[in-house]
C-alpha positions, 0 to 999 in steps of 0.5 A, spaced: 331 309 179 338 307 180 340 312 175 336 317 177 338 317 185 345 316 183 345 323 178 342 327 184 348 325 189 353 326 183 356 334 185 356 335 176 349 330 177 346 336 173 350 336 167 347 328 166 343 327 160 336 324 162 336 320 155 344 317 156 341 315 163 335 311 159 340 307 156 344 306 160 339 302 165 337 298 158 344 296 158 344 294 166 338 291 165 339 286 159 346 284 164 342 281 169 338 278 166 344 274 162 346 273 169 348 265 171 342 261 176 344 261 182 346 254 184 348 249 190 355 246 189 351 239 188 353 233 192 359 234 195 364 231 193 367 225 199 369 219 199 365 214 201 366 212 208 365 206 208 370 203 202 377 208 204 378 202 209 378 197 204 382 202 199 388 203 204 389 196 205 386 192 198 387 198 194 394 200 196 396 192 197 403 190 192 403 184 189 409 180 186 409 174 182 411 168 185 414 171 191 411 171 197 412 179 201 414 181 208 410 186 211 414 192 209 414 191 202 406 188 203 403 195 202 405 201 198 405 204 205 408 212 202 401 213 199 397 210 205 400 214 209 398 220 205 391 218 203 390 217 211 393 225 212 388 227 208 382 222 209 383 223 216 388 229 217 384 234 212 389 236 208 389 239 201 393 234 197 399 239 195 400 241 202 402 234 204 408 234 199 410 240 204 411 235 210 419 233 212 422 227 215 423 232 222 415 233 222 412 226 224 413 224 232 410 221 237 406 225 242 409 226 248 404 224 252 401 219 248 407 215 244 403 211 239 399 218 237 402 221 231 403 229 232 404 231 225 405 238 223 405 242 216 410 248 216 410 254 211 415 252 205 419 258 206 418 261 213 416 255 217 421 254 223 428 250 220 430 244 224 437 245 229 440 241 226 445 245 221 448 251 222 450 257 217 458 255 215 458 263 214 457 265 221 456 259 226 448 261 227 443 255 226 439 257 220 432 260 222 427 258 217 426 253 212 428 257 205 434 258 207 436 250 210 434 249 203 439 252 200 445 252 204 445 245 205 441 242 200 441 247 194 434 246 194 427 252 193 421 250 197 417 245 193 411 252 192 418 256 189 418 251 183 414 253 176 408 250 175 411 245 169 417 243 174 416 236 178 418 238 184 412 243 184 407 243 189 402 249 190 401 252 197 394 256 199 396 260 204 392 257 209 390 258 217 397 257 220 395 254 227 402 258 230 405 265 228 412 264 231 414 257 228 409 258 222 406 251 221 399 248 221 397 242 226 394 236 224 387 235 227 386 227 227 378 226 226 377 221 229 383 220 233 383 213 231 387 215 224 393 218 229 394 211 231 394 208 226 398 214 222 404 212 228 404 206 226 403 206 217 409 211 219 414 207 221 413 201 216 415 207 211 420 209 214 422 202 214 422 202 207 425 208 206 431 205 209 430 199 205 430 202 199 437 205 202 434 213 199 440 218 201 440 225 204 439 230 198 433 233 200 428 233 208 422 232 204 418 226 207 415 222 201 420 220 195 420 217 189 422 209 190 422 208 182 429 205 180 430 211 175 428 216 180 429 213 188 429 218 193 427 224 188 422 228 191 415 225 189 411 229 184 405 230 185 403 226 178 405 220 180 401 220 187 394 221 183 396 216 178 398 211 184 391 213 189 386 213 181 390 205 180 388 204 188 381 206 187 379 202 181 383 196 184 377 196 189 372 197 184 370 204 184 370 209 179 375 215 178 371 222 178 370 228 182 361 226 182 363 220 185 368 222 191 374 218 188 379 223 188 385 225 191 381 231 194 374 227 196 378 225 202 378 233 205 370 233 203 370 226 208 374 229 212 368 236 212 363 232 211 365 228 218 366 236 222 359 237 219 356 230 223 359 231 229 355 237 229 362 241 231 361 248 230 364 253 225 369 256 229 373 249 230 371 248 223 375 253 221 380 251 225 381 244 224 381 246 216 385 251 217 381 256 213 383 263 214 375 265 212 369 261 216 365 262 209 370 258 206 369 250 208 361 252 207 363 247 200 365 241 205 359 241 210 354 243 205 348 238 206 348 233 200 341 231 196 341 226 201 341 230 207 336 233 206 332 229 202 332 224 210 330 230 214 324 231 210 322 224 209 323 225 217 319 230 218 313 228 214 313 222 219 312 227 225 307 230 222 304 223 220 305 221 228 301 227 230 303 233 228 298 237 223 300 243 218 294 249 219 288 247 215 285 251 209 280 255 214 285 257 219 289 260 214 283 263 212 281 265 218 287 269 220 286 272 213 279 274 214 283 277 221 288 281 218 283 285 213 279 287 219 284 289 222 286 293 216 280 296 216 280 299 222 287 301 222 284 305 215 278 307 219 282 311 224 287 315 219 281 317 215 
């Protein structure tokens, strides 16, 4: 009937051959049925809420043999720093990597909160801080800072293969002029406890003497390689020796990536019953359709809410009996009689 509909709307619909339609529709029907089973994205994939606290401060804890260690060098506090953007920030792994010394400070109205900002690579808002040696003019936005201070690309510039490489997937920019997403703490509790892992990290930076080659906030501290830009490489293997410190299993089902933070950080949104617009926002989604993946109800969800229903309905709800549903049939089928009744 496809077929058929759409020759009579084609203005060259009668030179069609009825028996080339008829294949034709054979051909589409074997294609659907060979289409893939609708399916739900299964458990979402979060981190457990209750062990990220133990995997910051167990899982990220340094050790040294036969020497006792200060507070800055007690923790890895780089990596704890990024797990928290992500656990408590929701953002994607690669996009921290894009984060520059100039874009942590203390709020302004609160000096013990964290105000972090993510801009784009390329077109995000330079820092004031150099000018052009051609024209005197401050550089306007970051693409150009890099090159002509540091003769640096940004991170996303890079081929996949280099290791200064880190993805960018366009998201929802929270301000057009300076182009830049805002990190949304969720709870708030994490921008204090950012402000404060931030400044051990600084601290440690400062330690480890890292030069002034490159903005880019998280560096390798590796002898060989000390002040480098981190590779994204060396921050999984460093958060999968972490979560196996703490005794849990590496894989995506179990939640224990690096990407299981942003599922948590859903997965919150979702409990606190925000609604999808401000979803939208604090995941900087450019479609609202997009975090779906992030707040779907898991197994486990469902599965309590049933069990919850059954107990209001065995507490005194009743599901309609077998002949009341045949009495609203033996209803419509009069009414059915009469409505035909009326016609002949």
């Amino acid at each position: 009937m496809a077929q058929i509909n759409k020759s009579h709307h084609s203005f060259l619909g009668h030179l069609d051959d009825i028996h080339e339609m008829t294949e034709t529709a054979r051909q589409v029907r074997n294609v659907i049925n060979r289409r893939k089973p609708y399916s739900a994205h299964g458990n979402t994939k979060a981190f457990p809420e209750d062990q990220i606290h133990k995997l910051l401060w167990q899982g990220f804890r340094r050790t040294k043999r036969n020497k006792e260690l200060d507070l800055v060098d007690l923790y890895n506090w780089r990596d704890i720093a990024i797990t928290i953007l992500m656990h408590g920030g929701g953002l994607r792994h690669s996009e921290v990597f894009h984060l520059w010394i100039h874009d942590v400070y203390p709020d302004p109205e609160d000096p013990e909160l964290a105000v972090v900002r993510i801009y784009h690579p390329s077109e995000g808002k330079a820092p004031r801080d150099f000018k052009n040696p051609t024209n005197g003019k401050y550089v306007s936005n970051r693409e150009a800072y890099l090159l002509l201070k540091y003769g640096l690309l940004p991170r996303n510039r890079y081929s996949g293969n280099d290791k200064r490489f880190a993805g960018w997937k366009e998201p929802r920019l929270d301000n057009d002029e300076d182009k830049y997403m805002h990190v949304y703490w969720l709870s708030k509790e994490w921008g204090y406890i950012f402000m404060h892992v931030w400044k051990m990290y600084m601290a440690q930076r400062l330690r480890d003497r890292i030069q002034d080659t490159h903005p880019f906030a998280f560096v390798n501290h590796h002898h060989k390689y000390k002040g480098e830009m981190m590779p994204l490489r060396t921050q999984r293997e460093s958060h999968k020796k972490a979560v196996e410190k703490i005794d849990l299993v590496v894989s995506k089902s179990n939640g224990t990536t690096e990407h299981g933070h942003r599922h948590a950080y859903g997965q919150r949104l979702k409990d606190a019953g925000i609604e999808d617009r401000i979803k939208q926002v604090a995941m900087h989604h450019k479609s609202i359709e997009s975090q779906k993946v992030y707040t779907e109800p898991t197994i486990s969800d469902v599965t309590t809410s049933l069990n919850s229903a059954t107990d209001s309905l065995e507490k005194g709800l009743k599901l309609p009996v077998k002949t009341e549903i045949e009495a609203w049939f033996n209803e419509e089928n009069q009414l059915q009689r009469r409505y035909m009744l009326r016609r002949k």
